[in-house]
N, C-alpha and C positions, 0 to 999 in steps of 0.2 A: 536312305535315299541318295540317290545322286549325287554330284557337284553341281551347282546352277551353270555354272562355267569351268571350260581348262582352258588351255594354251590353246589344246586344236581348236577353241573357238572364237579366236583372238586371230585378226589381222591387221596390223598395221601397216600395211600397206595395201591398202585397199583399191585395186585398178579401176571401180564402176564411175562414170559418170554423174549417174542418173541414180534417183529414188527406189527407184524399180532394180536395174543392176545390183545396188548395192544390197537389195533385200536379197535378191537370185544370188548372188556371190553367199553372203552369211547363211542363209537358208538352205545353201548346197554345203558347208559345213555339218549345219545340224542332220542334214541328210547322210552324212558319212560317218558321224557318230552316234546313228538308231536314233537321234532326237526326233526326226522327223520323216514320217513314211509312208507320204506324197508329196513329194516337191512342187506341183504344178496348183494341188486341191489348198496345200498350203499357204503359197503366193496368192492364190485368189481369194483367200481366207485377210492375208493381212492388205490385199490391194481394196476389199472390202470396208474393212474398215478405215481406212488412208480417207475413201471417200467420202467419210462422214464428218471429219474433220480431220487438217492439216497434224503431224506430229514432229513439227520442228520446235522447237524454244529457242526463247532468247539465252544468248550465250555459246551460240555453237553447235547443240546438241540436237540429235535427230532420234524420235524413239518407237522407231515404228513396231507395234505390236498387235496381238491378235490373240483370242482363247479358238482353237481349231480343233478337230475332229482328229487330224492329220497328226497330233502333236503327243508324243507317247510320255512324256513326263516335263514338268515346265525347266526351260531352256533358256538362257542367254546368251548372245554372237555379238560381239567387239569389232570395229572395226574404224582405223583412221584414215580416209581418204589422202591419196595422193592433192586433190584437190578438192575443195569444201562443195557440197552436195547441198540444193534447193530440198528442206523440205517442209518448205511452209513458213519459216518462220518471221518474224516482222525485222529483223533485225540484220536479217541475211542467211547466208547455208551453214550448215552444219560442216564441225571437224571431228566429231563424234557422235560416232553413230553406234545405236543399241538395239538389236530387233530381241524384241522378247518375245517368245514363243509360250503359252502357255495350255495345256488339252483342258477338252470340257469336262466338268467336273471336278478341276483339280482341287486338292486339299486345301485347307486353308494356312500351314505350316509351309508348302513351298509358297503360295500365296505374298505370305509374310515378308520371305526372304525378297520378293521382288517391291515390295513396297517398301523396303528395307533399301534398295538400290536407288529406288526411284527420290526414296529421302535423301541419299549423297547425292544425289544431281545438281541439289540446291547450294552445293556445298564447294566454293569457288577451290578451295584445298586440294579435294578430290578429283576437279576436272583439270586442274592445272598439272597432277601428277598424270595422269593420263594422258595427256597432251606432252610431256616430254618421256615415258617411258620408252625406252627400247627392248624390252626383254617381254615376249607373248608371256609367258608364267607368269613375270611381276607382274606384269597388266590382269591377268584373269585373280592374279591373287591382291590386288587390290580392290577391283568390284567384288569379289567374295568378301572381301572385308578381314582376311587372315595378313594383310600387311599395313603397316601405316603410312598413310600419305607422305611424311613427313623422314621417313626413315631413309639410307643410300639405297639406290636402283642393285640390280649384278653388275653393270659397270659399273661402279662404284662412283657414279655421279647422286647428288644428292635432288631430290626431289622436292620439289616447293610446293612446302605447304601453308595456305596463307592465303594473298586476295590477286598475288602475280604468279606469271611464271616461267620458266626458264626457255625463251623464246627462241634462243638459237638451238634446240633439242628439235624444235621442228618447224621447218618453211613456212608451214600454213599458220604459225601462233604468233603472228609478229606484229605489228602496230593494229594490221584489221582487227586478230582476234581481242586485244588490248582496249580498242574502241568497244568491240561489241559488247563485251563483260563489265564493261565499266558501271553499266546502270541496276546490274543487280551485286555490283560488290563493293559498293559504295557504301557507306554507313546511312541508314537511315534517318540519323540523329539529324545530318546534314542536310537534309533536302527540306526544300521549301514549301509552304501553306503551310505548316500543322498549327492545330488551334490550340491553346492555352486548356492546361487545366483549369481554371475559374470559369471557359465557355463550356467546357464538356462535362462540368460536374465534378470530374476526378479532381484529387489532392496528392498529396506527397504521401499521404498516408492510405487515403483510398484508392486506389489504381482504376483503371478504366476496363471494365471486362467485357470483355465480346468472346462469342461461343459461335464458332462456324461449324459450318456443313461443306465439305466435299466431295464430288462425286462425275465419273467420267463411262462411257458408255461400257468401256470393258473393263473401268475398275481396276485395273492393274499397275497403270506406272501415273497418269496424270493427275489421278485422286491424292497418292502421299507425295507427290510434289508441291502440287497448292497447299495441303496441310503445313508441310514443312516451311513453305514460304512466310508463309502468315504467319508461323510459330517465330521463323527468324528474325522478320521485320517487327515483333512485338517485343522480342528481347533488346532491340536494337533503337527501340523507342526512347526517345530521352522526355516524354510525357508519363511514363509509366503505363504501362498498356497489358494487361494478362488477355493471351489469346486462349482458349481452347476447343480444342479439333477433335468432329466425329467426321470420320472416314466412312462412308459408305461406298465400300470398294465389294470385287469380288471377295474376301475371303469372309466375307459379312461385314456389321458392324455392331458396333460396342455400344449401347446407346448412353448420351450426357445422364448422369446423374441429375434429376429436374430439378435439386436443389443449385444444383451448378446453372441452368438455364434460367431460374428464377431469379438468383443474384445478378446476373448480364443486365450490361447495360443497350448493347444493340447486339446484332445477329448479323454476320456473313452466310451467304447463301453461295459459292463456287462449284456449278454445276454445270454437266450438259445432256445429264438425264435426269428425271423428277425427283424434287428429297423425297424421301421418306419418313412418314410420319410427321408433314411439316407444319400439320396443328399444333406440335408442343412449342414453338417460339412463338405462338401468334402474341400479338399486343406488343411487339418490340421493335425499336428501330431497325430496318431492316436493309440490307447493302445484298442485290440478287444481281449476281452476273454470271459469265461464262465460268469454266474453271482456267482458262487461261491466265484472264485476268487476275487472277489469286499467286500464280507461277510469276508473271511477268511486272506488274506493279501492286508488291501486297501493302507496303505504305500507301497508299494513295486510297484504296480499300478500308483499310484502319482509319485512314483521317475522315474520309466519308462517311464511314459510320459515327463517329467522333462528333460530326455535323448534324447527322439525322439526329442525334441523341438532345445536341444541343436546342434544336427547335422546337424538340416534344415533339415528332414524327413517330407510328406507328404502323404496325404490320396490319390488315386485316383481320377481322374474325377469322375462326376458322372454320369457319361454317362457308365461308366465300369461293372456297376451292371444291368441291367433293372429289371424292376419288376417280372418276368418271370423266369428269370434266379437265383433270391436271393438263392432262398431255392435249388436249384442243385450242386447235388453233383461234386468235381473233375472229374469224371471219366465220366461224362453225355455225351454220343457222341450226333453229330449232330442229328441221327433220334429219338432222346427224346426227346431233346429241341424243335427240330420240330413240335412234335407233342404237344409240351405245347404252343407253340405259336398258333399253329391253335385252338387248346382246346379255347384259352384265348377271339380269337376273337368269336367262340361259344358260349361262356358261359356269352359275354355282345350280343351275336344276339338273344338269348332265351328269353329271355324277350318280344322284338319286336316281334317275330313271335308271343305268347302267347296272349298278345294285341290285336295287328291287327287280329291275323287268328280267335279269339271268337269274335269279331265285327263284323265281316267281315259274318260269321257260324250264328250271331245274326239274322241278317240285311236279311239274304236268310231266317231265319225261320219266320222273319213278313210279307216280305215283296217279298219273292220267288224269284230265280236266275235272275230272269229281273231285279231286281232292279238296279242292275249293271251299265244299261242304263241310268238309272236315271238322268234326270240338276244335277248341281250340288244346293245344298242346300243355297250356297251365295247367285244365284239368285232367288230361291222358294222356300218356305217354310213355311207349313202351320201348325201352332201350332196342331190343332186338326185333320191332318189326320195321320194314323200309317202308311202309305207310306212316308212320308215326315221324322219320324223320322228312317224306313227303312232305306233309301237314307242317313240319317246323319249319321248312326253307321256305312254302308256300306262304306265311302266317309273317313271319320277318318280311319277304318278300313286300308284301302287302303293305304291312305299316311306314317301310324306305318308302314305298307308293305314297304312299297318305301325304309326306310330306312334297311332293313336287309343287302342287298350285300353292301351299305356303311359302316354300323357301325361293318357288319367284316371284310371287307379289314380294315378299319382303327386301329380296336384292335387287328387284327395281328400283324399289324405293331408296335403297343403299347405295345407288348408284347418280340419285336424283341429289339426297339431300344428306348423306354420310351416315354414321352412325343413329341418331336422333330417328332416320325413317325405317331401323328395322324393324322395330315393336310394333308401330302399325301396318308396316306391311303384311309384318307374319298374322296379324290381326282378321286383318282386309281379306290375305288367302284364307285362312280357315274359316271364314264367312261364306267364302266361295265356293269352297268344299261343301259344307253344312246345309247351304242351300240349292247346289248340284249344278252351280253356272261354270266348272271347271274349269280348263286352260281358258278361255277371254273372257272368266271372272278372276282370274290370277290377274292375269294385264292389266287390267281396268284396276283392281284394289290397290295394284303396285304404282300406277302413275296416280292413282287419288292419293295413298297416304305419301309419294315423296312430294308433289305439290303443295297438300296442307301443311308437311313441315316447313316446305320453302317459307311459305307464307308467314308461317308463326314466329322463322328465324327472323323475318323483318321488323316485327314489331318490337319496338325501341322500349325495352327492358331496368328499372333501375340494376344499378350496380347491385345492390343487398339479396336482386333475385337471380343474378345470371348462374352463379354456382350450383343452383337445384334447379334451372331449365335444361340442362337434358338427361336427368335421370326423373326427374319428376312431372315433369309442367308441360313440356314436350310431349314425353309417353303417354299421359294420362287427358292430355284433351285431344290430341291427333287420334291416338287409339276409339277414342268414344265417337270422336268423327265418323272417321271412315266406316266406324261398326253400323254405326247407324243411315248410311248413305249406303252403305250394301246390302243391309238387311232390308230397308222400306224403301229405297228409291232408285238406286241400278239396279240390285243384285237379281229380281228376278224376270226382269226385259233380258238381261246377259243370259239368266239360265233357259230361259224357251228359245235364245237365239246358238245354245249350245246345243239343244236338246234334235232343235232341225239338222244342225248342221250333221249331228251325229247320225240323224235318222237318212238322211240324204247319201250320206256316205254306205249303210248299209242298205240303201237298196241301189247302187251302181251298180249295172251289168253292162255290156256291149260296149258299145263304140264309146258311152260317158265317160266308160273306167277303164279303157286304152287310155285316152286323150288325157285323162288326169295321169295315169303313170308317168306320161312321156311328157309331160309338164314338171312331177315329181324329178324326172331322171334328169333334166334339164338344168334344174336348181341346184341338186345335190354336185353336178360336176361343173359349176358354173364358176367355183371361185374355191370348190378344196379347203373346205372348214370353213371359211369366210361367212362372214353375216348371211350370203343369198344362203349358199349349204343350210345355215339353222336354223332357217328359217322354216324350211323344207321338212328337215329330221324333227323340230319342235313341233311342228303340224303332224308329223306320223307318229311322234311319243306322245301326244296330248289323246289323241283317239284313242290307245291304248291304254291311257291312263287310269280307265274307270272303274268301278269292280267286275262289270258284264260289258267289256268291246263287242262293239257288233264285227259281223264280217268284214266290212267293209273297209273298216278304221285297220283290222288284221292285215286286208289285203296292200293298202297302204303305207304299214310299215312294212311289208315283205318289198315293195317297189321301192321303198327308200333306200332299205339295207346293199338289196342288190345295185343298184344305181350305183352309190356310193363306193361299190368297190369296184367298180370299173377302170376307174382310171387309175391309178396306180400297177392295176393288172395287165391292162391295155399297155402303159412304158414297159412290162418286164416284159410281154411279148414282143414287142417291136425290138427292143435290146438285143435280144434270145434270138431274133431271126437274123434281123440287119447291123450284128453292134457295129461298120463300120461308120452308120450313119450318127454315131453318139461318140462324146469325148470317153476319155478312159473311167472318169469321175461316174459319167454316169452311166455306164454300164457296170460299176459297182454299184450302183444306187438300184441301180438294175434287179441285180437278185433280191436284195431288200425289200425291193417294191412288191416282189412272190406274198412274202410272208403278210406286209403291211394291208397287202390289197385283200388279201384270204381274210384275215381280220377284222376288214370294215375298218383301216385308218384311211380315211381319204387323200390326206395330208403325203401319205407317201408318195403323189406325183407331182407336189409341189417344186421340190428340186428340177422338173425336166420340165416346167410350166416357168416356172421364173427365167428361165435359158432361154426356152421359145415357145412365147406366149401365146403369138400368132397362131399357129400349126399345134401345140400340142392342147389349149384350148377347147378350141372347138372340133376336133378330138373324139377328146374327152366326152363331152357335151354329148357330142352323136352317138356316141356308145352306151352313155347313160340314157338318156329315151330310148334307145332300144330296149337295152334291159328291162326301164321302169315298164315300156306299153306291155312288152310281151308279160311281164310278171302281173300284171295286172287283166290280161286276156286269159293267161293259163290259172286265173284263178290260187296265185300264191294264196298262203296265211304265213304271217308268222307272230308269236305272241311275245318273242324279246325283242327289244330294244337295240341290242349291240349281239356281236360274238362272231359274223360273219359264214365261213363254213362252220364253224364248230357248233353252232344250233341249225343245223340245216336239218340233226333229225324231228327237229321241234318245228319245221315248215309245212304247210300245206301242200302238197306236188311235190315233194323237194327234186324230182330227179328233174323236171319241167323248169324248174326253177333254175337251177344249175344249167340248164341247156340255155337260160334267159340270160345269164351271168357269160356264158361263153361266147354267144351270139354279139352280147354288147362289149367282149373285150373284143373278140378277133377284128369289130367294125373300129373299136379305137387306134387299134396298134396296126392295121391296113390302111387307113386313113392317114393317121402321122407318120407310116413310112412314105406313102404317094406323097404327103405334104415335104416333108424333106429331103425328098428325093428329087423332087421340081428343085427344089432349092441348091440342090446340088450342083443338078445339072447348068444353071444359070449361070454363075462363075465359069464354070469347065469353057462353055462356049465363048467368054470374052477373056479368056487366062491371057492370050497373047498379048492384047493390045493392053492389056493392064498391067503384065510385066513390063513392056515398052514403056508405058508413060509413067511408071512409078508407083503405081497407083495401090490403095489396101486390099482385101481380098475383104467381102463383106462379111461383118461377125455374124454368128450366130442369133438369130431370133431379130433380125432387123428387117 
């Protein structure tokens, strides 16, 4: 592989002002060395995440980074401001600046080497020779780590390695930088509060152990900086202090050996996106902050947990968080969470339907809708006839089917109350199955059993039983629960309210089963995957779920499918006619969107919907009820779930159907050129007087 760094990506002298500049200045490097091969899609990549959170440190250091599309192998650019550069930090601007570039996907070996860099940042040695080298090579061969800190520069000045540095080497290192460094290169040992081993427990002989967690949105450079901090300030502890660090970065993570978390005496949590797996510290004193905070004061962290320890302070059960609920905010009322719970059990039933319902779509195009009838395969089967392998796609098919109302009651429930609610979930669905209340006998068994597990988590447990409540005591009264509240008391109110809805569905004709497409088409392009979309697609996969859909439920998922690819199709026509009305960006996203939208990924017109929501929107919208009414008047069918054109011979009409699919792109992609094209014309008419007064040209999608 590569160099992470050369000389060409090294300036010390760096003319930019600004945050922005200076990313454009480095960024146009990695552009002239193939690192990077869009300049503009790149800047937006990392001005994106700038805005999620600031990437200055205390110390001087600026580290602005991104994982980009745009990024052909991960990349590092140097550079020393003529003058120190704002970027974020509490202490003041940065004299070093690092933009790390890294692409999606990348290995976990280049990975390494950058959290490898991000660990000398903490390292006052390392930043001090930086701040006086003059030679681009020495410099690039320092952060690669093939020189020592410490050793003479090519001028054969010697370079300080240590906690100062050689100030007159550069204008900007002089009494400010001196002040700013001061507070993370100071010895720990020195700073004031820290509590007594005899309050903390610890001895001279037992040391004080804390087991952190860190972790940062892109995982690349702020996660093994906190790591390193904490690690330093622990050596540097004159209480005796053993830190150790799970990095949950990009290149994955290593998880703590549990008997390492068992021995701990409290837990650092330096994050700014969810831990992972953060059941395993529960019951321990617990220090949850930013990951800043871990970079910028990791004494003060250490002494904190020191404190929590000393009062007999604890973390929650872990029953207190479910996976579902991590990332929701304070204020989330019940019909949010609601709706992430059902989403949750969706989003593992999708899959299944995708499986089974193109096996299934296969198995009828060799083999014709009889096949159905079919032995089953255990007992006939004949290598050489395409009936027999018919009958085998169909029969697989089938049983991926079986599992859909089980595997979403149970991940509702998984989503309600964590692990403890899959057993009765999966319980509750095949109840629902068994007794024929299908998809809103899944829903209903998946919010009873994660409920009764909430319930049972509350009740206040001796200590001698909690280690066998939840593989035993949990599973086995939840499970009996729910079985029995489905089998004698919802379960079959839900299956004659299934039974209607099915039978209603299969006798729509006329104006009913327009106005349902064009409510379907409405949904599907209303948010592009989003909760409205599944809700939509879960309603046209549920009807087809059964062993004998009626028509109806067919004609439904044909108005789903075609809906859904409207919009995506809709941007690559408008690109294809008008690209002048779209950035460069996305009239590559343009041709993409051909493929994406033929598919049935909806998602492919998100890119030109987050730009401009306004206009491409509703759109979208308009183009999907056309498609859905007209697909739903010319009487589609279709019997798979997904595949787009490519089961279009498996449709009802298909050639009618296609003419539904065109109708509703050409209304998308005519609409959001009109719509963007007013918008054009608007600026055009006041350019003068807004050049005169100064003024910005307004952005896109405002």
């Amino acid at each position: 592989m590569s160099q992470l760094i050369t000389a060409e990506l090294v300036d010390l002298d760096l003319s930019a002002t600004t945050k922005a500049d200076a990313a454009r200045s480095l960024a146009e490097r990695m552009v002239s060395q193939g690192r990077v091969t869009d300049l503009e899609g790149f800047l937006a990549d990392v001005e994106a995440r700038e805005a999620q959170m600031p990437t200055g440190l205390e110390g001087g250091i600026g580290i602005p980074h991104c994982r980009s599309t745009h990024v052909t192998e991960p990349t590092l650019a140097f550079g020393r401001p003529r003058s120190p550069i704002d970027f974020g930090a509490t202490d003041g601007p940065a004299d070093l600046i690092f933009l790390i570039a890294a692409p999606d996907g990348a290995d976990s070996d280049h990975l390494t080497i950058l959290s490898s860099l991000a660990r000398h940042l903490a390292d006052p040695g390392f930043t001090a020779a930086l701040r006086s080298v003059s030679d681009a090579e020495r410099a690039s061969a320092l952060i690669r780590g093939d020189a020592d800190p410490g050793t003479p520069s090519s001028d054969g000045q010697p370079e300080t390695s240590g906690e100062t540095s050689d100030t007159s080497a550069d204008p900007d290192s002089g009494p400010e930088h001196a002040e700013r460094t001061e507070p993370s290169t100071q010895p720990q040992s020195q700073q004031p509060q820290r509590s007594s081993d005899r309050e903390s427990g610890a001895s001279a002989s037992e040391p004080f152990r804390i087991v952190a967690v860190t972790s940062c949105p892109t995982g690349i450079a702020h996660t093994y900086m906190a790591a390193e901090s904490l690690e330093r300030a622990a050596e540097e502890d004159a209480s005796s202090t053993v830190v150790t660090v799970e990095t949950q970065g990009s290149a994955g993570f290593q998880r703590l050996d549990p008997s390492v978390i068992a021995a701990a005496d409290a837990v650092i949590f330096a994050h700014d996106v969810e831990v992972r797996e953060r059941e395993r510290f529960a019951g321990k004193p617990t220090v949850d902050v930013g990951v800043k905070a871990a970079i910028n004061r990791p004494a003060e962290l250490i002494e904190e947990a020191r404190t929590k320890a000393a009062r007999g302070e604890s973390s929650p059960k872990a029953s207190a968080a479910v996976p579902m609920d991590k990332g929701a905010a304070e204020g989330d009322g019940f019909g949010t969470r609601l709706r992430t719970w059902l989403m949750t059990g969706v989003s593992y039933m999708v899959p299944f339907v995708a499986a089974g319902g193109l096996l299934i779509a296969l198995s009828f195009a060799i083999g014709g809708y009889e096949i159905a009838d079919a032995k089953s395969v255990a007992d006939h089967f004949v290598w050489t006839e395409a009936h027999s392998w018919a009958a085998l796609l169909n029969q697989i098919g089938g049983l991926a089917f079986g599992f859909l109302v089980p595997v979403l009651a149970g991940y509702i429930a998984y989503g309600m109350a964590d692990r403890p609610g899959l057993v009765p979930g999966f319980v509750g669905g095949a109840v629902a199955v068994q007794i024929q209340a299908g998809f809103l006998g899944g829903l209903v068994a998946g919010l009873l059993a994660g409920a009764i597990v909430m319930a049972i988590q509350k009740v206040d447990i001796p200590a001698v039983l909690r280690g066998i409540m939840p593989v035993v005591v949990i599973p086995l009264i939840s499970s009996a629960i729910v079985g029995a509240l489905m089998f004698v008391v919802v379960g079959k109110p839900i299956a004659t309210a299934q039974k209607a809805m099915t039978d209603w569905l299969g006798g729509l004709t006329g104006t009913n089963a327009v106005l349902l497409g064009l409510l379907i088409g409405l949904m599907m392009c209303f948010d592009l995957g989003g909760p409205v979309n599944k809700v939509a697609y879960t309603f046209a996969t549920g009807g087809i779920a059964s062993a004998d859909p009626g028509n109806g439920s067919l004609m439904v998922m044909a108005a789903a499918m075609g809906a859904g690819m409207v919009p995506p199709l809709g941007m690559a026509l408008a690109t294809t006619v008008r690209g002048s009305l779209f950035t460069k960006t996305e009239r590559e996203n343009g041709k993409a969107a051909w493929v994406l939208g033929a598919s049935f990924i909806s998602e492919g017109a998100i890119p030109f919907a987050a730009a401009d929501p306004l206009r491409v929107i509703p759109a979208s919208m308009a183009g999907g009820a056309v498609t859905g009414a007209l697909s739903m008047a010319f009487g589609s069918t279709l019997r798979a779930p997904h595949g787009g054109i490519f089961v279009v011979p498996l449709i009802g009409s298909p050639l009618l159907y296609l003419v539904a699919i065109a109708a509703g792109t050409v209304v998308t992609a005519g609409l959001t050129l009109v719509l963007k094209g007013a918008r054009k014309q608007a600026p055009k008419a006041e350019s003068a007087p807004a050049q005169d007064s100064g003024e910005a040209r307004v952005p896109a999608g405002v």
